[in-house]
C-alpha positions in Angstrom: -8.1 17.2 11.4 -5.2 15.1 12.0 -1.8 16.4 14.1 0.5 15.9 10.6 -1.1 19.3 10.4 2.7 20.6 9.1 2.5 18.2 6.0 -1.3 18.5 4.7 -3.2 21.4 3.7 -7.4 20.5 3.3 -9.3 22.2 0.5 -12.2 23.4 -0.3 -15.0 20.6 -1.3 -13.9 17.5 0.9 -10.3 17.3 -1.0 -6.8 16.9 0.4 -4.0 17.5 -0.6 -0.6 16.4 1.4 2.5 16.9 0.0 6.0 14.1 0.3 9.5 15.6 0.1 8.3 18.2 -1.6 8.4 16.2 -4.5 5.1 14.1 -4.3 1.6 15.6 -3.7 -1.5 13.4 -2.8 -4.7 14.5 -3.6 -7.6 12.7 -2.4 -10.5 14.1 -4.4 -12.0 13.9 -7.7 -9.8 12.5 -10.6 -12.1 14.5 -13.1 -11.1 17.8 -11.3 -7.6 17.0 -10.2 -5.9 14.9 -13.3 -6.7 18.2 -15.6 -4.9 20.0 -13.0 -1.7 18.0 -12.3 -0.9 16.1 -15.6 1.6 18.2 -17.7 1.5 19.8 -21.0 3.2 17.4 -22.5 2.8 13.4 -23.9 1.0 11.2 -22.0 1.4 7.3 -21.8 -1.0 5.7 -19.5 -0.1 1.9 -17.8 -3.0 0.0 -16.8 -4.6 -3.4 -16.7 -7.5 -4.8 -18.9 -9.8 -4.7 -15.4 -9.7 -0.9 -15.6 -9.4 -0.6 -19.0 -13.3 -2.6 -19.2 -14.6 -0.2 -16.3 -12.9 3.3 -17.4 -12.1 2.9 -20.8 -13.0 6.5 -22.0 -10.5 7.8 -19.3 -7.5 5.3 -20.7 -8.1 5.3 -24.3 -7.8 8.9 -24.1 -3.9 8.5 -23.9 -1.8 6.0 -25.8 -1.6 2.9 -23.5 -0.3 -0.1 -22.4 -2.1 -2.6 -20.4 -1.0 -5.8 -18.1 -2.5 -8.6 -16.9 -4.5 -9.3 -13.4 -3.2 -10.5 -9.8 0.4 -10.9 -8.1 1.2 -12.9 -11.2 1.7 -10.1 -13.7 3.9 -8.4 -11.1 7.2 -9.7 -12.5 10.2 -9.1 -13.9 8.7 -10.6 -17.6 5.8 -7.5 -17.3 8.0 -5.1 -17.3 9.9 -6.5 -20.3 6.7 -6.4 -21.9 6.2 -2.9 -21.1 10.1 -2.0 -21.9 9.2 -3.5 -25.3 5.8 -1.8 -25.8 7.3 1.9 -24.8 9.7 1.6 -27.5 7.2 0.5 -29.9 5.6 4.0 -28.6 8.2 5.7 -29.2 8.5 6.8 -25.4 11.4 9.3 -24.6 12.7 11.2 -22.0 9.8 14.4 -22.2 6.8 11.4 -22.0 4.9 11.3 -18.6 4.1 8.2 -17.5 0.3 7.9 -16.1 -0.3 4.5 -14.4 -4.3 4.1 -13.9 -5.0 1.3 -11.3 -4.4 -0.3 -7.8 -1.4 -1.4 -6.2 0.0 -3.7 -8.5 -0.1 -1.6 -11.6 1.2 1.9 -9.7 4.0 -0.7 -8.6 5.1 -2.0 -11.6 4.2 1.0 -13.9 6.6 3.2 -10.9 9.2 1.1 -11.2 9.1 0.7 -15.6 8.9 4.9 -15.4 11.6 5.2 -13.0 13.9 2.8 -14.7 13.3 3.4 -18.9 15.3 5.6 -20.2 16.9 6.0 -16.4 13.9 7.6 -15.2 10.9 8.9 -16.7 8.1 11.6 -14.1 5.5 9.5 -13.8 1.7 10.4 -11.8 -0.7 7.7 -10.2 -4.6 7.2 -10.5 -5.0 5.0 -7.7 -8.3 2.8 -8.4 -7.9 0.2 -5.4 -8.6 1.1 -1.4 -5.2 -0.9 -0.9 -3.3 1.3 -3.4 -5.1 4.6 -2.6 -4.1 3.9 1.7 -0.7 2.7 1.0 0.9 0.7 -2.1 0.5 3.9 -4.4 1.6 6.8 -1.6 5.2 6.7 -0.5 7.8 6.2 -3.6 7.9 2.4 -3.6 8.0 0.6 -6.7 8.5 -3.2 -7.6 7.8 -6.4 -8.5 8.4 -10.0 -6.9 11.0 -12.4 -7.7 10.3 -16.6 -7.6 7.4 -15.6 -5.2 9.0 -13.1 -3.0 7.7 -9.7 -2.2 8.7 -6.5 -4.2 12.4 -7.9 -4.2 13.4 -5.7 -6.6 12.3 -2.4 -7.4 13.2 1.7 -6.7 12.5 4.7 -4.6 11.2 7.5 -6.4 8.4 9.5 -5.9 5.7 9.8 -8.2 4.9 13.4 -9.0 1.1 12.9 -7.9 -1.3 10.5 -6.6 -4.7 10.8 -7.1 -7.0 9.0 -4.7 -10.5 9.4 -5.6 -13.3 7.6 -3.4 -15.8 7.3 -6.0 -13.7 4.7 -8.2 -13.5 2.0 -5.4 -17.4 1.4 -6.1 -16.3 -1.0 -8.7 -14.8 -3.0 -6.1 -15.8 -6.4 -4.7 -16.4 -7.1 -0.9 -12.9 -8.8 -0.8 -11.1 -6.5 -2.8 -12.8 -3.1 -0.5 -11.6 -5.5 2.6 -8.1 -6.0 1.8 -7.5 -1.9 1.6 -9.2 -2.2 5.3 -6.3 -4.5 6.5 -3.6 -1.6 5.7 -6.1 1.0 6.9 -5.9 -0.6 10.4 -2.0 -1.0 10.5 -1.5 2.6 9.8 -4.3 3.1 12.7 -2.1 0.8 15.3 0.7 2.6 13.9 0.0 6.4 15.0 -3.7 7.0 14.4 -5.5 6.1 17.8 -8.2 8.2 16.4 -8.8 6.4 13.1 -8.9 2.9 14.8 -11.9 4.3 17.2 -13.3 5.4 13.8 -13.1 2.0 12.7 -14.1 0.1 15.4 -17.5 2.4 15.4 -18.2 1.8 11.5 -19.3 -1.2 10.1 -18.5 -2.3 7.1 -21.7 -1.7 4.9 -21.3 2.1 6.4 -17.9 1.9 5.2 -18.2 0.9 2.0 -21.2 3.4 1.5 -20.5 7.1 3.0 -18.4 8.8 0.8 -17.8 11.4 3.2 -16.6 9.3 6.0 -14.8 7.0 3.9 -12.6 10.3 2.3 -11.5 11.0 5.8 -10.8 7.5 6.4 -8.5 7.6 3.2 -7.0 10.7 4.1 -6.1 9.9 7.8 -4.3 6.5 6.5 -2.6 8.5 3.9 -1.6 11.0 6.5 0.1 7.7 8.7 2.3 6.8 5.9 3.4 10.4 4.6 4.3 11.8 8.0 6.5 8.7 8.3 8.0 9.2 4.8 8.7 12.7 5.2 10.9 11.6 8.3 12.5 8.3 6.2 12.2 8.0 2.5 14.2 5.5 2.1 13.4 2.7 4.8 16.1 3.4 7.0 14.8 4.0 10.1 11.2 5.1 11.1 9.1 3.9 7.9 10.0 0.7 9.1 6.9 1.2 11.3 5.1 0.8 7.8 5.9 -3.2 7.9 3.8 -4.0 10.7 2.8 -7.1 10.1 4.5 -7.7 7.0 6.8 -10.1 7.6 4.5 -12.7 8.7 2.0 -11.2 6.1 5.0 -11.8 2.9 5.8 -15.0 4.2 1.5 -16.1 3.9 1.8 -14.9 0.5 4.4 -16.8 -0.2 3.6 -20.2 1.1 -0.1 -20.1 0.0 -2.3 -18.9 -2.5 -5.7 -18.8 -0.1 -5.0 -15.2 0.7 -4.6 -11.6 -1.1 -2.2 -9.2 0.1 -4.9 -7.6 3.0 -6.2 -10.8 4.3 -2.1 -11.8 4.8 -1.7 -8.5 6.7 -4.9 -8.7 8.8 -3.4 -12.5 9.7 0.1 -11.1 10.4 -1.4 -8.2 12.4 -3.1 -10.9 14.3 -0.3 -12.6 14.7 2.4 -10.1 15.9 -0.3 -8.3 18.3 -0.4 -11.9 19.9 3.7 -11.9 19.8 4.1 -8.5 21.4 1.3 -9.2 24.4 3.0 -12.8 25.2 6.4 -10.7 25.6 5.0 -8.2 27.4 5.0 -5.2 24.7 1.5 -5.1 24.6 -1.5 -5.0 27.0 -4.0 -7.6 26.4 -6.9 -5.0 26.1 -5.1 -3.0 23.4 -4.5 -7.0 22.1 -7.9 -8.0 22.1 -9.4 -4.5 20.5 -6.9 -5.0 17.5 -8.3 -9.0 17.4 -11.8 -7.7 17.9 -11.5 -4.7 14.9 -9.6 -7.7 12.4 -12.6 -10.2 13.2 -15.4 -7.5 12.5 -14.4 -6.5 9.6 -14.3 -10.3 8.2 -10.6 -11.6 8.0 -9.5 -14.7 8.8 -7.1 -14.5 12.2 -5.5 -18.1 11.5 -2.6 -18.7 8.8 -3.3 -21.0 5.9 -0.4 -22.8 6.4 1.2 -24.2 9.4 3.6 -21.6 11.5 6.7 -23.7 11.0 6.4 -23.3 6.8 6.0 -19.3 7.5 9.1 -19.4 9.5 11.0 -21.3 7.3 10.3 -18.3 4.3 11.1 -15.4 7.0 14.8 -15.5 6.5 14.8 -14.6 2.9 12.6 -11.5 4.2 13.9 -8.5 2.6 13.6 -6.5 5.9 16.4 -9.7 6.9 20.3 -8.5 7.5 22.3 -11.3 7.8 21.1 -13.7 10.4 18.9 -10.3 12.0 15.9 -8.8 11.3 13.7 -6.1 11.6 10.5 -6.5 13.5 7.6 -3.9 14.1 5.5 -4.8 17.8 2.9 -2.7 18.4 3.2 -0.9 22.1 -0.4 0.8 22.1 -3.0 1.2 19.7 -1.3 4.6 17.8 2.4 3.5 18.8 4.7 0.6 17.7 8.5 0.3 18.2 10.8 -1.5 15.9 13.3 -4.2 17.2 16.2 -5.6 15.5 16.7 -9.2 16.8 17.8 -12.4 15.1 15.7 -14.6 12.9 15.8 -17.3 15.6 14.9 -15.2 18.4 12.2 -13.9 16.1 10.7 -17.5 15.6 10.8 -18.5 19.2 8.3 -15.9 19.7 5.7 -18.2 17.7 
């Protein structure tokens, strides 16, 4: 097990449970065993998206639902208008529990329609992705983008649960298994030396494959981010550790459409490792392990678009203060410090 041995509690059959604030438990296990369990006794409304909708329909259409559209682009201000509009044609109130069923992008914009209709509905994930199940679902963020830029407006509130169940990412493509892996390796340079020799020692046909190993894996990520939330709900000091990468990553996203959310990360983690061994932070073996894991696991280290045009979209990061910013350099594989310097300071180091 793990050292957030004070926050998670494993149970019988391979599931964990770890439990956020005291307000959020995460269950990684079997949805058919734990949804029964957790969802309450009253009306359900389930947000979801017509990919999961074709692959679990009996498990949706068993609520009263609404479902968005596919990709970054239905993560907007105008989906949750649309959602808005179809809850009150529901007849959603206050006592309705909000179910999203999905990855990342529906838990995000279904958290963030539950916690602001009606001022705030509970609301319980189903996370269906490897991205959302290691970290977009886990951790109380909700949001959607704004003329490109990343979750600029959005909450934080705690769903009630989180379900991660290993068993629905078999529906996943190679890419979409790959870009969970991306996050699954920050959280590893984060505070997880363990998990990263995990990684480096399982390829990704294993990976995708042993159930077993691969519900350790989830749960050791998951452990990353909710030791760190536990500390700093609300991003004002230590879960800035959780952007590692990021701001290279949101500026990728923005500039070009080449690459998901995971392949931007895996490039930004690339790219800030680099930073942090040219100024010193980081040795150049820890360095080249974090290169050599990226690689392996079949990202693409080089930015779609030239460095200058990523810098140029770094100041309207919203980590940015002012003329500052916030940057995570990893130290050590399992340790990364956060630095407040100025944007320009920040590009020189590229």
């Amino acid at each position: 097990m793990c050292y957030f041995c004070s926050t998670i509690q494993a149970l019988v059959g391979m599931n964990y449970t770890i439990n956020i604030k005291d307000r959020s438990q995460v269950v990684v296990g079997s949805v058919a065993e734990w949804l029964p369990r957790l969802l309450p006794a009253r009306r359900v409304v389930v947000v979801s998206d017509t990919n999961i909708d074709r692959h679990y329909h009996t498990l949706v259409g068993e609520f009263d639902h609404v479902l968005i559209g596919l990709g970054e682009t239905s993560k907007t201000l105008h989906t949750l208008d649309a959602i808005y509009r179809r809850f009150i044609e529901l007849g959603v109130d206050r006592s309705t529990f909000i179910l999203a069923i999905g990855g990342g992008i529906v838990t995000d914009v279904a958290g963030f329609a539950a916690s602001t209709f009606m001022r705030g509905l509970e609301f319980g994930f189903v996370s269906t992705s490897l991205l959302g199940q290691v970290d977009a679902s886990v951790g109380g963020k909700n949001g959607v983008n704004v003329e490109g830029y990343k979750n600029m407006v959005g909450t934080f509130t705690q769903p009630r649960f989180v379900i991660c169940d290993v068993s629905l990412l078999r529906t996943l493509s190679e890419r979409e298994f790959r870009t969970g892996l991306a996050e699954m390796i920050k959280s590893a340079i984060i505070a997880d030396e363990e998990l990263f020799s995990m990684l480096e020692k399982a390829d990704f046909a294993t990976l995708q494959s042993d159930a077993e190993l691969l519900q350790e894996l989830v749960y050791r990520a998951i452990s990353v981010k909710a030791s760190i939330v536990e500390r700093d709900e609300r991003e004002s000091g230590d879960r800035r550790l959780l952007n590692l990468g990021h701001t290279l990553a949101h500026a990728i996203e923005k500039c070009s459409s080449k690459f998901n959310h995971g392949e931007a990360v895996a490039c930004g983690l690339h790219l800030i490792a680099e930073a942090a061994c040219r100024k010193g932070v980081l040795a150049k073996d820890a360095c080249d392990r974090i290169t050599a894991l990226l690689a392996r696991a079949g990202f693409v280290l080089e930015p779609p678009v030239a460095m200058s045009q990523l810098l140029k979209a770094v100041k309207k990061d919203k980590k940015a203060e002012g003329d500052d910013i916030y940057i995570v350099l990893p130290k050590n594989i399992g340790s990364c410090t956060v630095e407040k310097m100025p944007v320009a300071d920040f590009k020189k180091m590229f």
